[in-house]
SEDREN-312024 format. One record per atom (N, C-alpha, C): atom name; residue in three letters; y negated, z, x. Coordinates in nm, 3 decimals, m for minus. Example, Ala and Ser with C-alpha at 12.3 -4.5 7.8 and 13.67 -1.06 7.14 Angstrom:
# SEDREN-312024
node a N	r ALA	v 0.569	w 0.780	u 1.319 $
node a CA	r ALA	v 0.450	w 0.780	u 1.230 $
node a C	r ALA	v 0.330	w 0.780	u 1.320 $
node a N	r SER	v 0.225	w 0.708	u 1.285 $
node a CA	r SER	v 0.106	w 0.714	u 1.367 $
node a C	r SER	v m0.003	w 0.787	u 1.290 $
//
This chain:
# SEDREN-312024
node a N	r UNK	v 1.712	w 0.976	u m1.986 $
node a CA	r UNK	v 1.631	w 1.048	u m1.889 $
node a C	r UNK	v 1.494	w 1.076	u m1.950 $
node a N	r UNK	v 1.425	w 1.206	u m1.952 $
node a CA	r UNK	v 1.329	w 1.243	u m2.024 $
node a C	r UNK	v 1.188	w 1.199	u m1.900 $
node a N	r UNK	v 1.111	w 1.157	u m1.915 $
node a CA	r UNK	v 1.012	w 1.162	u m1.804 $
node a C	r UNK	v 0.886	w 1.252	u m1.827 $
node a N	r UNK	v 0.858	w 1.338	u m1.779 $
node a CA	r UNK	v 0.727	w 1.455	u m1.815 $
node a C	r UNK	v 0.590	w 1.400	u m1.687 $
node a N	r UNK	v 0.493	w 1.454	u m1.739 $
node a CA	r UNK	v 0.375	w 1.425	u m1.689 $
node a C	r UNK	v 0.344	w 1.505	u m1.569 $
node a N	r UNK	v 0.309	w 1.494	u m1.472 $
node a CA	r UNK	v 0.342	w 1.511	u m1.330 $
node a C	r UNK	v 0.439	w 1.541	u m1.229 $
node a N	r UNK	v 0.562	w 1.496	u m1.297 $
node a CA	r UNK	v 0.699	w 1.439	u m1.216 $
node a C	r UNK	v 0.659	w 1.331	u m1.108 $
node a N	r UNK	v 0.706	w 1.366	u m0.980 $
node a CA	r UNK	v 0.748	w 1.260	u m0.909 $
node a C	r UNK	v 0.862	w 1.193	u m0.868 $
node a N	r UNK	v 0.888	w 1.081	u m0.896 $
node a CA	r UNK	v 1.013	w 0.993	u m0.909 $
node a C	r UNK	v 1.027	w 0.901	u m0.815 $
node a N	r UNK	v 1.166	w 0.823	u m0.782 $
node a CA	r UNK	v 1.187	w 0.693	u m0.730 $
node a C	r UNK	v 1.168	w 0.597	u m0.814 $
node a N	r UNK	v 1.138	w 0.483	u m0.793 $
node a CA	r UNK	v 1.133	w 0.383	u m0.882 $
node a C	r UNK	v 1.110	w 0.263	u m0.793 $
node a N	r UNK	v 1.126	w 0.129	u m0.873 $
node a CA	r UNK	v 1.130	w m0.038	u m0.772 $
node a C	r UNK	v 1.062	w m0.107	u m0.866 $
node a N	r UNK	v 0.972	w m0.134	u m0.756 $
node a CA	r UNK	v 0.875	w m0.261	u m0.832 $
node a C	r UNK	v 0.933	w m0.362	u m0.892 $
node a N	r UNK	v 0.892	w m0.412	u m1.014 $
node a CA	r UNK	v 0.954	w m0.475	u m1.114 $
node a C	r UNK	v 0.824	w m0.599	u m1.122 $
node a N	r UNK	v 0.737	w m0.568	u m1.068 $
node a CA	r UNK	v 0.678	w m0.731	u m1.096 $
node a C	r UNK	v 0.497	w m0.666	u m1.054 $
node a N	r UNK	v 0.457	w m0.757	u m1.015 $
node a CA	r UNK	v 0.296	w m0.750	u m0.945 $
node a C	r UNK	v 0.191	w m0.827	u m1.059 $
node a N	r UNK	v 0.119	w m0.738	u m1.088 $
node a CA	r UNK	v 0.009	w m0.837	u m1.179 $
node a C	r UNK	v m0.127	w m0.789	u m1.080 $
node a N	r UNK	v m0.268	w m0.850	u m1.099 $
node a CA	r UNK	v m0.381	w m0.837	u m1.055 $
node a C	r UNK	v m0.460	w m0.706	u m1.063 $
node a N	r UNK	v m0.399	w m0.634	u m1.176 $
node a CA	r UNK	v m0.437	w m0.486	u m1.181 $
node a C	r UNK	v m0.338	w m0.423	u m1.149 $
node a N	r UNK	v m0.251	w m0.398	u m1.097 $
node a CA	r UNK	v m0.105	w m0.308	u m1.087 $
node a C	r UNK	v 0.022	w m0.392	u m1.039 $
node a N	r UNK	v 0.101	w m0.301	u m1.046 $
node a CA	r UNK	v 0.247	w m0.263	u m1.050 $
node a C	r UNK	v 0.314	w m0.268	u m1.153 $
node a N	r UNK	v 0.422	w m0.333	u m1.189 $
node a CA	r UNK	v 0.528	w m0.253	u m1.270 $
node a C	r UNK	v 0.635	w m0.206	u m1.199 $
node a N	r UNK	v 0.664	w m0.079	u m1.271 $
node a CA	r UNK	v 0.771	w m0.012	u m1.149 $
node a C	r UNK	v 0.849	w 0.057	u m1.267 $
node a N	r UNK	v 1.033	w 0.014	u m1.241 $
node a CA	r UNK	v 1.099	w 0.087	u m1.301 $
node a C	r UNK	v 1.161	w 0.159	u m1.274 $
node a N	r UNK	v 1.144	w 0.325	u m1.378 $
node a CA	r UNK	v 1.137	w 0.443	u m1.325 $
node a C	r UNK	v 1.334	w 0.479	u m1.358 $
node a N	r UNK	v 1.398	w 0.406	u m1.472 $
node a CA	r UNK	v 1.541	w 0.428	u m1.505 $
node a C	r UNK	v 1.561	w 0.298	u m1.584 $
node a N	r UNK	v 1.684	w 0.278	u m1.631 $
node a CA	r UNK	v 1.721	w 0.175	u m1.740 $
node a C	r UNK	v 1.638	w 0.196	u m1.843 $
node a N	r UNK	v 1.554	w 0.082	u m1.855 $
node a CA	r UNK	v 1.476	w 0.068	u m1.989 $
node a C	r UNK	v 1.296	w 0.177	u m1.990 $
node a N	r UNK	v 1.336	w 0.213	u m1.891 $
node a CA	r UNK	v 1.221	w 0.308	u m1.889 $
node a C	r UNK	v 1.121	w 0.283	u m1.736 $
node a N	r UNK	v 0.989	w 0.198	u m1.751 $
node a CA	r UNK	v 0.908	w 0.146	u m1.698 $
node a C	r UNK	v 0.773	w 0.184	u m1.688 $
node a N	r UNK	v 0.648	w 0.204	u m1.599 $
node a CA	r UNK	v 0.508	w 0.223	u m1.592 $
node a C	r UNK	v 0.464	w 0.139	u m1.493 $
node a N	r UNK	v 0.305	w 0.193	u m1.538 $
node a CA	r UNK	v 0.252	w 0.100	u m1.451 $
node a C	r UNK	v 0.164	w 0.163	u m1.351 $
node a N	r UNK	v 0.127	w 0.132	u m1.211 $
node a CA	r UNK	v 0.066	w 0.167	u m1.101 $
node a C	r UNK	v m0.068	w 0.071	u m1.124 $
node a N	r UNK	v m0.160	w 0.135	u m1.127 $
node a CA	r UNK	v m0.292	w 0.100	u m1.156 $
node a C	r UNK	v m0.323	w 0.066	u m1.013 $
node a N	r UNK	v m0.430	w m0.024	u m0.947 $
node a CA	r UNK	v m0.466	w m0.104	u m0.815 $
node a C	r UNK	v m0.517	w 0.000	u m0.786 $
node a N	r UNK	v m0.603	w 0.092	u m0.814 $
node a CA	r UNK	v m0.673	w 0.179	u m0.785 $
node a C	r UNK	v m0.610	w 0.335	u m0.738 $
node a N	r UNK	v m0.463	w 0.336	u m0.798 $
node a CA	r UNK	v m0.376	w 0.417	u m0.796 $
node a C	r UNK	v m0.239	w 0.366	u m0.656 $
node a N	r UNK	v m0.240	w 0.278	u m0.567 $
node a CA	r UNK	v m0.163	w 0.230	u m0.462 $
node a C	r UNK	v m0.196	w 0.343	u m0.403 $
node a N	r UNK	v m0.326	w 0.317	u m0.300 $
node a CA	r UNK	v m0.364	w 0.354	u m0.207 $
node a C	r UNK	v m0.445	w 0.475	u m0.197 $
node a N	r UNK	v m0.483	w 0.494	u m0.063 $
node a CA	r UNK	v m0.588	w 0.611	u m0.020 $
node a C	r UNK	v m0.698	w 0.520	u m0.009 $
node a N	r UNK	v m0.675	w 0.380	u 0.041 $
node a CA	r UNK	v m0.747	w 0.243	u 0.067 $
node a C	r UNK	v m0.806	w 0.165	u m0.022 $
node a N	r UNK	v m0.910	w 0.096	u 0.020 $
node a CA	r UNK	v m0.925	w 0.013	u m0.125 $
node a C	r UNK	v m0.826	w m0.119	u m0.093 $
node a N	r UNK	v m0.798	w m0.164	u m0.249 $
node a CA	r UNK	v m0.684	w m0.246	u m0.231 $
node a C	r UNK	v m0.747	w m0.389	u m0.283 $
node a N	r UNK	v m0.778	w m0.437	u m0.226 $
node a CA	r UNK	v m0.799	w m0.569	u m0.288 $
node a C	r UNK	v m0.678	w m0.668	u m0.366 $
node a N	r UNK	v m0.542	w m0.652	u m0.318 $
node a CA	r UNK	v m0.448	w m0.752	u m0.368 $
node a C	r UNK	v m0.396	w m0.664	u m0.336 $
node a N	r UNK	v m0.321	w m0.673	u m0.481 $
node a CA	r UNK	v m0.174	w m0.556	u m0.515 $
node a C	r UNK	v m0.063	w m0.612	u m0.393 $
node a N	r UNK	v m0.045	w m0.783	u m0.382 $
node a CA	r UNK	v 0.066	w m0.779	u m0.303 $
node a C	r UNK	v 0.105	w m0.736	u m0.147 $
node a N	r UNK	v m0.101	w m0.710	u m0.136 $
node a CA	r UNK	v m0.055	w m0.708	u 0.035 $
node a C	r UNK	v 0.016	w m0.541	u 0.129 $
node a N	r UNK	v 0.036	w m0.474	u m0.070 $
node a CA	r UNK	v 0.112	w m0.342	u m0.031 $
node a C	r UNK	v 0.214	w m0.336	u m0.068 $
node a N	r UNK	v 0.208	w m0.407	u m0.203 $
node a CA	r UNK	v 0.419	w m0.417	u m0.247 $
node a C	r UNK	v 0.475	w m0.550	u m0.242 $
node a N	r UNK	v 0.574	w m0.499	u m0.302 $
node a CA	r UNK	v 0.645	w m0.661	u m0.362 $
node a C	r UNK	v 0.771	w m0.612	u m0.418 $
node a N	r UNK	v 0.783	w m0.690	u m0.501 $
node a CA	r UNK	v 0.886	w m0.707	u m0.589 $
node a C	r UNK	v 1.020	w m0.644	u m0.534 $
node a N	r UNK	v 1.084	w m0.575	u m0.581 $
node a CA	r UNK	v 1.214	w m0.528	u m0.542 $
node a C	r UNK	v 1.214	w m0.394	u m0.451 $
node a N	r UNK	v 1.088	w m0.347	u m0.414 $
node a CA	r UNK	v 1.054	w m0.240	u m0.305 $
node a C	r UNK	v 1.049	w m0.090	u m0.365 $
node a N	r UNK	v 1.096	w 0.002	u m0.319 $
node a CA	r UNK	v 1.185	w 0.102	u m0.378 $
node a C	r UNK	v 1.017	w 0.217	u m0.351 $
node a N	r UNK	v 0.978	w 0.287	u m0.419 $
node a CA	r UNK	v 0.857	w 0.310	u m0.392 $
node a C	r UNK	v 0.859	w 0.500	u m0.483 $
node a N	r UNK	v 0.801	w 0.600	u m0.439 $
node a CA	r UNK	v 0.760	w 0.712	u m0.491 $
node a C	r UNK	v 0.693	w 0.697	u m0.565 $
node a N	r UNK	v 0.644	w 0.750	u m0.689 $
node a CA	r UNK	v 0.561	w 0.753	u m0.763 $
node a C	r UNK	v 0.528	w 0.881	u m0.864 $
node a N	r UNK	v 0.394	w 0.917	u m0.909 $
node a CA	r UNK	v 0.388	w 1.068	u m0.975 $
node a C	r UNK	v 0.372	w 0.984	u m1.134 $
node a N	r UNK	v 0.417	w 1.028	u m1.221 $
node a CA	r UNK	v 0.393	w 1.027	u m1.388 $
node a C	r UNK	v 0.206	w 1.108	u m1.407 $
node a N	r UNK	v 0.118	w 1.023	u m1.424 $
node a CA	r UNK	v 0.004	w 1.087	u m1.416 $
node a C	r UNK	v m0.045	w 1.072	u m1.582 $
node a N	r UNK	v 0.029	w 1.006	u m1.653 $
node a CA	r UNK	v m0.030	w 1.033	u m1.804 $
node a C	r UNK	v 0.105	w 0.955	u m1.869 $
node a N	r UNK	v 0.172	w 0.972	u m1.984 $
node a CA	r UNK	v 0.209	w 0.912	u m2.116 $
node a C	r UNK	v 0.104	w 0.893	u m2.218 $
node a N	r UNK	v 0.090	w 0.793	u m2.272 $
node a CA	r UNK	v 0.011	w 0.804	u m2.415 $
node a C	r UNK	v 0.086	w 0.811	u m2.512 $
node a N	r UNK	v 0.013	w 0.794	u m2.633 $
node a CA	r UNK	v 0.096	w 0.790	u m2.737 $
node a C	r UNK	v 0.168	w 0.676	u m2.780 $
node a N	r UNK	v 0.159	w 0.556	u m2.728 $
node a CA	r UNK	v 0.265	w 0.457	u m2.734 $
node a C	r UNK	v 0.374	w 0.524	u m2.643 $
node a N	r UNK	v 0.399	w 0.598	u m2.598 $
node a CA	r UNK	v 0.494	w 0.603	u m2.486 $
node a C	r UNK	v 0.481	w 0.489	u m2.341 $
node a N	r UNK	v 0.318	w 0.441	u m2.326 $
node a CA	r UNK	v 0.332	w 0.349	u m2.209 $
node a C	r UNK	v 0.328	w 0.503	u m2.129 $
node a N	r UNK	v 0.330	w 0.454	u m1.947 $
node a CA	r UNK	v 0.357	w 0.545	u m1.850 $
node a C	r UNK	v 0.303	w 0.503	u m1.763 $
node a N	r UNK	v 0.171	w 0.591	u m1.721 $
node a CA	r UNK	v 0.084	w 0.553	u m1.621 $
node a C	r UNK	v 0.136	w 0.642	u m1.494 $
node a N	r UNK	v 0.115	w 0.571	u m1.361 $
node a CA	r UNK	v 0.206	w 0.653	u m1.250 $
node a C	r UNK	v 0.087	w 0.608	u m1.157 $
node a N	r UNK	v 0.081	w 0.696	u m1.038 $
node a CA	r UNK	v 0.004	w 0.665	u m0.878 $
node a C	r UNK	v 0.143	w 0.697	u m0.783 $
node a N	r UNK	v 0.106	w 0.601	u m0.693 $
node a CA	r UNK	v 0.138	w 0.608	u m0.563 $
node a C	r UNK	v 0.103	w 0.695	u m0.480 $
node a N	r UNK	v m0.023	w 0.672	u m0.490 $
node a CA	r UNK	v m0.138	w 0.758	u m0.403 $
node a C	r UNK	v m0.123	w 0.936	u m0.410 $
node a N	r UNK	v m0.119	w 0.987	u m0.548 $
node a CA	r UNK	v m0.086	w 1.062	u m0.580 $
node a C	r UNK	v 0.079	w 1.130	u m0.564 $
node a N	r UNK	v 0.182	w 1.069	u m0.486 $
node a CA	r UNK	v 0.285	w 1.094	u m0.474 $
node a C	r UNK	v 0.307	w 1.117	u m0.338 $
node a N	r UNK	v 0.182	w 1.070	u m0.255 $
node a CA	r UNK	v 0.207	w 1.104	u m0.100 $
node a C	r UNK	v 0.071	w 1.249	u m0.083 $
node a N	r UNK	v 0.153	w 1.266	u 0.068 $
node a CA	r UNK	v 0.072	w 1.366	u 0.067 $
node a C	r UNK	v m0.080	w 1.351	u 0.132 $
node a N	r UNK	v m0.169	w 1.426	u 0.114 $
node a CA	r UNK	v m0.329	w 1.415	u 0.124 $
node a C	r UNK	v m0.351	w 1.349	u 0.269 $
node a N	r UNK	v m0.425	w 1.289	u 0.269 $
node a CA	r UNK	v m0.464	w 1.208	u 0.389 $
node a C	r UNK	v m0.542	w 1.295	u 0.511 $
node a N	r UNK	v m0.531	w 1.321	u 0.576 $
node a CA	r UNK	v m0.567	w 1.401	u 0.727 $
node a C	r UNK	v m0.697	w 1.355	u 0.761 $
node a N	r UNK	v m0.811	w 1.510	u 0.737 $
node a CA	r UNK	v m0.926	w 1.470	u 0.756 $
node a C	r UNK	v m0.966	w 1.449	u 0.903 $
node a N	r UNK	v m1.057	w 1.366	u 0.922 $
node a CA	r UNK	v m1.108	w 1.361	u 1.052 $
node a C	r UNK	v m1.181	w 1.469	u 1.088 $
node a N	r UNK	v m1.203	w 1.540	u 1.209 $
node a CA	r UNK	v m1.248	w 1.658	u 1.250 $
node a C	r UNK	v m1.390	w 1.581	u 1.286 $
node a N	r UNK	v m1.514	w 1.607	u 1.208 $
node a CA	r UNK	v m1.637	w 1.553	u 1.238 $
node a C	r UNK	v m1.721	w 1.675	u 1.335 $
node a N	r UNK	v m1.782	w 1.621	u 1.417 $
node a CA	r UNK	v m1.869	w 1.769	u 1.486 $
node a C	r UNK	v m1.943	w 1.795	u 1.416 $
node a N	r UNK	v m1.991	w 1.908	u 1.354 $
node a CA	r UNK	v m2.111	w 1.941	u 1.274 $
node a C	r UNK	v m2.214	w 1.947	u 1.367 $
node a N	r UNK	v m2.355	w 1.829	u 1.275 $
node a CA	r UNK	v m2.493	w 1.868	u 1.322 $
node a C	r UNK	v m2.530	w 1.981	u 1.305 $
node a N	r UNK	v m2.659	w 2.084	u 1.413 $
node a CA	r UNK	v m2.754	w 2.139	u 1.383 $
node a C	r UNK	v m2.810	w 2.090	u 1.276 $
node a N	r UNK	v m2.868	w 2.188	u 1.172 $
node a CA	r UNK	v m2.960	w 2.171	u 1.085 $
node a C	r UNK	v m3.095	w 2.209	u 1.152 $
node a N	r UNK	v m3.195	w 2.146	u 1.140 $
node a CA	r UNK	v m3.301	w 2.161	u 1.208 $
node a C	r UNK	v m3.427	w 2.279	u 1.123 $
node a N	r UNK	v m3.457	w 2.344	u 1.217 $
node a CA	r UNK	v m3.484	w 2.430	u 1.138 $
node a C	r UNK	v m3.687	w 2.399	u 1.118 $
node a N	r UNK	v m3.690	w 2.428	u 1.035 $
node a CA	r UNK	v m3.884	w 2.400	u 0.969 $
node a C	r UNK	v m3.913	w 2.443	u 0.901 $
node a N	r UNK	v m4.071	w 2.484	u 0.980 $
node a CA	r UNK	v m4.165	w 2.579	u 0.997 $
node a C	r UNK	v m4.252	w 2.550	u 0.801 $
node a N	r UNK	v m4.303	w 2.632	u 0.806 $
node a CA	r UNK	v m4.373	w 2.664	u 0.684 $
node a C	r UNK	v m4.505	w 2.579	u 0.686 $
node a N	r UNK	v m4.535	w 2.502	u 0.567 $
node a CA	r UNK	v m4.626	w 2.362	u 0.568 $
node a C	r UNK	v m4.758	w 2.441	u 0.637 $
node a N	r UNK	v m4.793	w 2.561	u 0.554 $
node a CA	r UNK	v m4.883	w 2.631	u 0.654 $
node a C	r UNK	v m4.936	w 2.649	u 0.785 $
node a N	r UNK	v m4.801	w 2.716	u 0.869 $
node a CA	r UNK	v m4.801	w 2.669	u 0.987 $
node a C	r UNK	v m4.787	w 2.553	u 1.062 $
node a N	r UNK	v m4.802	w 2.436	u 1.016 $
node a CA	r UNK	v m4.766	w 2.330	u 1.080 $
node a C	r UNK	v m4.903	w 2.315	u 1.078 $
node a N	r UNK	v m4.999	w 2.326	u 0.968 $
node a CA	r UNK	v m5.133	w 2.249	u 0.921 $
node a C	r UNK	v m5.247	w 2.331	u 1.050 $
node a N	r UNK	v m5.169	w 2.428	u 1.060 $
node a CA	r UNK	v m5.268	w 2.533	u 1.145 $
node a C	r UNK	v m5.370	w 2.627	u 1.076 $
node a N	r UNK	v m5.276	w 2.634	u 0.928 $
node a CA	r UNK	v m5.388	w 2.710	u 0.835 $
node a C	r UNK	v m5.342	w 2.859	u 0.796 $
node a N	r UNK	v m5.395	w 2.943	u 0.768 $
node a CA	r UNK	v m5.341	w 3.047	u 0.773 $
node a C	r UNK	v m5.286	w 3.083	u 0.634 $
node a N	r UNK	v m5.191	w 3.153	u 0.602 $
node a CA	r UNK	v m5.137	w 3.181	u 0.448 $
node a C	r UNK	v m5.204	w 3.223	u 0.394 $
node a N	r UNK	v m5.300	w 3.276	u 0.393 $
node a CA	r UNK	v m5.409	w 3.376	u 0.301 $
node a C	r UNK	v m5.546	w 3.278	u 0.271 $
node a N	r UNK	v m5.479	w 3.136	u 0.276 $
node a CA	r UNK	v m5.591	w 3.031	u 0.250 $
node a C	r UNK	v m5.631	w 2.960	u 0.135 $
node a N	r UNK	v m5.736	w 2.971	u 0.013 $
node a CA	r UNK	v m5.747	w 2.981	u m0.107 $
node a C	r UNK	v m5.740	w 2.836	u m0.111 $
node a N	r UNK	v m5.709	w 2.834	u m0.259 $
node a CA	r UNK	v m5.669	w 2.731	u m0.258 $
node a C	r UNK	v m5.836	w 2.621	u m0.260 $
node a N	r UNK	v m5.930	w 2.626	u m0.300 $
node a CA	r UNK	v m6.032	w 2.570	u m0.260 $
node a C	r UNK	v m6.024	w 2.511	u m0.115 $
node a N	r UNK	v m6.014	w 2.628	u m0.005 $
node a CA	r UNK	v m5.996	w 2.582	u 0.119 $
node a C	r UNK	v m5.877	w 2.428	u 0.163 $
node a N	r UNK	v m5.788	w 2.501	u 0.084 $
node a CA	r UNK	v m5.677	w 2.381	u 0.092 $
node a C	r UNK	v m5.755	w 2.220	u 0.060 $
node a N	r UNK	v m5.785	w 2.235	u m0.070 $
node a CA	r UNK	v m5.849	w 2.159	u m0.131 $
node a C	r UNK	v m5.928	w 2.067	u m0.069 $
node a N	r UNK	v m6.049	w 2.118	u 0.006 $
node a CA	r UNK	v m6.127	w 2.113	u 0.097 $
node a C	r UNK	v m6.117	w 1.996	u 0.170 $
node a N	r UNK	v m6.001	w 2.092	u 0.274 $
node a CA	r UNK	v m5.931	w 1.991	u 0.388 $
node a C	r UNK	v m5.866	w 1.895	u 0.335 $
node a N	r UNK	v m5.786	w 1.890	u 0.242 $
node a CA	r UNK	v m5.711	w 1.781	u 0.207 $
node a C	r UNK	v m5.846	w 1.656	u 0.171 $
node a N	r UNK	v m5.897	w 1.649	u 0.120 $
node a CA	r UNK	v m6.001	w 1.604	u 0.068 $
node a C	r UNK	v m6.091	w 1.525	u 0.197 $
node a N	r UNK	v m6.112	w 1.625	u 0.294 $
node a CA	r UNK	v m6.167	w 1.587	u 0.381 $
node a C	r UNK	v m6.091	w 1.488	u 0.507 $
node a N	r UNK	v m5.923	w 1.505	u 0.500 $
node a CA	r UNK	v m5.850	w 1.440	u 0.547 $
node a C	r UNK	v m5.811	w 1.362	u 0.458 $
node a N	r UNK	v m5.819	w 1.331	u 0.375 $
node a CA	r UNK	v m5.773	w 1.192	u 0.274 $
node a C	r UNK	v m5.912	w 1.101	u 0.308 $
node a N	r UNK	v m6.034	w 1.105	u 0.266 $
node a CA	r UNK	v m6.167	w 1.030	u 0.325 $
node a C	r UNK	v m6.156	w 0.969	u 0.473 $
node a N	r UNK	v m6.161	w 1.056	u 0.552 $
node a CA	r UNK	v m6.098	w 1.016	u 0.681 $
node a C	r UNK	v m5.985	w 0.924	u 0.741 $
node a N	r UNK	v m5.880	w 0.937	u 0.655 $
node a CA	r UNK	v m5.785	w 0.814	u 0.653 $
node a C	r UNK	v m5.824	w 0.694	u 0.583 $
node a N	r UNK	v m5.895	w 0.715	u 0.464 $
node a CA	r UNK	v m5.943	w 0.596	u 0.405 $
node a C	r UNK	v m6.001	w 0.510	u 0.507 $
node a N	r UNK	v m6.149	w 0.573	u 0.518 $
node a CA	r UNK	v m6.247	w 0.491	u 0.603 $
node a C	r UNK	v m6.134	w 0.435	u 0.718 $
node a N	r UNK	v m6.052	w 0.524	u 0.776 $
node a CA	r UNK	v m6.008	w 0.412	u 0.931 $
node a C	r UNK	v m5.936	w 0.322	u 0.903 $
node a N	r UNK	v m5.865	w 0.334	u 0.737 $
node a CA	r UNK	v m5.784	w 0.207	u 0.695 $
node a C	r UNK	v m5.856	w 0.084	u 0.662 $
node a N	r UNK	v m6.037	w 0.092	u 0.595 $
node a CA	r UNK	v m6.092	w 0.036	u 0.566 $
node a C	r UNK	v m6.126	w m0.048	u 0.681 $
node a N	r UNK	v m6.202	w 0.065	u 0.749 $
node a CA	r UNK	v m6.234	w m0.013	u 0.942 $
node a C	r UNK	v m6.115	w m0.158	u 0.987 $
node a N	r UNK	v m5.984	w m0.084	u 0.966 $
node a CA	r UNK	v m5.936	w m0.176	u 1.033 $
node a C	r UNK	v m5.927	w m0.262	u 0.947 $
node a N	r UNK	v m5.924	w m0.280	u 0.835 $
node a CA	r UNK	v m5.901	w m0.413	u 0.755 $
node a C	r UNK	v m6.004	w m0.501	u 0.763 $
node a N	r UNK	v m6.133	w m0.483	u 0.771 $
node a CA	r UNK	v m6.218	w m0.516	u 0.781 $
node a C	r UNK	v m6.247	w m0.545	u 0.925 $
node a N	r UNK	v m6.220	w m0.524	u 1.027 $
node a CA	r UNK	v m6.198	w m0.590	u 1.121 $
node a C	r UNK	v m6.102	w m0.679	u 1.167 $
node a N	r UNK	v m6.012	w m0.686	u 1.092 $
node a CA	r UNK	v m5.898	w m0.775	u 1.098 $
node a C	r UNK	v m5.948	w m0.925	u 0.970 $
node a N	r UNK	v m6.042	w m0.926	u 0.905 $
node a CA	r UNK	v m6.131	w m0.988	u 0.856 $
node a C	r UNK	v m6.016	w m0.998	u 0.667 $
node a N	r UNK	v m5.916	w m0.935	u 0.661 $
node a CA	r UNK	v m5.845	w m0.907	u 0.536 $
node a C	r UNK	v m5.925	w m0.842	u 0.428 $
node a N	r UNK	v m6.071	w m0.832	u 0.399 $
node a CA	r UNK	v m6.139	w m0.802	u 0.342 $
node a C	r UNK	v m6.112	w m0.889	u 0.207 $
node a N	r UNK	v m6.193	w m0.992	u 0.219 $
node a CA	r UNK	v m6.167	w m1.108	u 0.168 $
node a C	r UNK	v m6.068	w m1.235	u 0.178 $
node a N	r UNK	v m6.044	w m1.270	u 0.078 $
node a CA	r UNK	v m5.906	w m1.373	u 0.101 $
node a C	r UNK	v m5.999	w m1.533	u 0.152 $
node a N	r UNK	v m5.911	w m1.557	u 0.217 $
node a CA	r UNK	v m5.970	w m1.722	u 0.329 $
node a C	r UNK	v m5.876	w m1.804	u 0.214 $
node a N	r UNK	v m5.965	w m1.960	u 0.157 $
node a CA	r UNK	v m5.872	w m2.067	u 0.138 $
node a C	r UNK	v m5.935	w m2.154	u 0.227 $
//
């Protein structure tokens, strides 16, 4: 039996290791199901999806050049059924301009200006309050 690279086949698990599956695909001719390759799910323990002797689908997803034979499960069923999410509004926003209350035709000096004059202004009330909260200086 020839096996080609994205064939899907029958095959029976032939033995469970911590990373995979072995699953044989004909007489003498065997691959392996990667943990990551079971499910749509994450799989923590190969056994709590197969076991030994369980007759299972599988796709041929690579040969190398040893002739090993890498196969998915996952890849042999069909796509998993999306959930219908409601789409949010995207919210729509206004131009930094208009928010500031400044008009577009405002040089950039002006910008400057204000920013400047609103950065000082936040300082001092951050200062105020620290300094009334007596965090000025450290207490031992």
């Amino acid at each position: 039996m020839k096996i080609e690279k994205g064939e899907i086949l029958q095959g029976k698990v032939t033995g469970l290791a911590k990373f995979g599956a072995f699953v044989e695909l004909a007489p003498g001719k065997s691959g392996l199901v990667y943990i990551s390759e079971i499910a749509n799910t994450f799989v923590k323990e190969v056994s709590d999806h197969l076991a030994v002797g369980q007759e299972v689908t599988v796709k041929v997803v690579s040969i190398d050049e040893q002739g090993r034979i890498n196969l998915s499960i996952k890849q042999a069923l069909p796509p998993p059924e999306k959930k219908d999410t409601p789409k949010r509004e995207q919210p729509v926003f206004a131009p930094a301009e208009e928010v500031a209350g400044e008009s577009q035709d405002a040089g950039f000096e002006d910008k400057l200006k204000k920013f400047m004059k609103d950065s000082e202004s936040r300082l001092s009330d951050i200062k105020r309050q620290r300094d009334a909260k007596g965090g000025g200086k450290r207490r031992r």
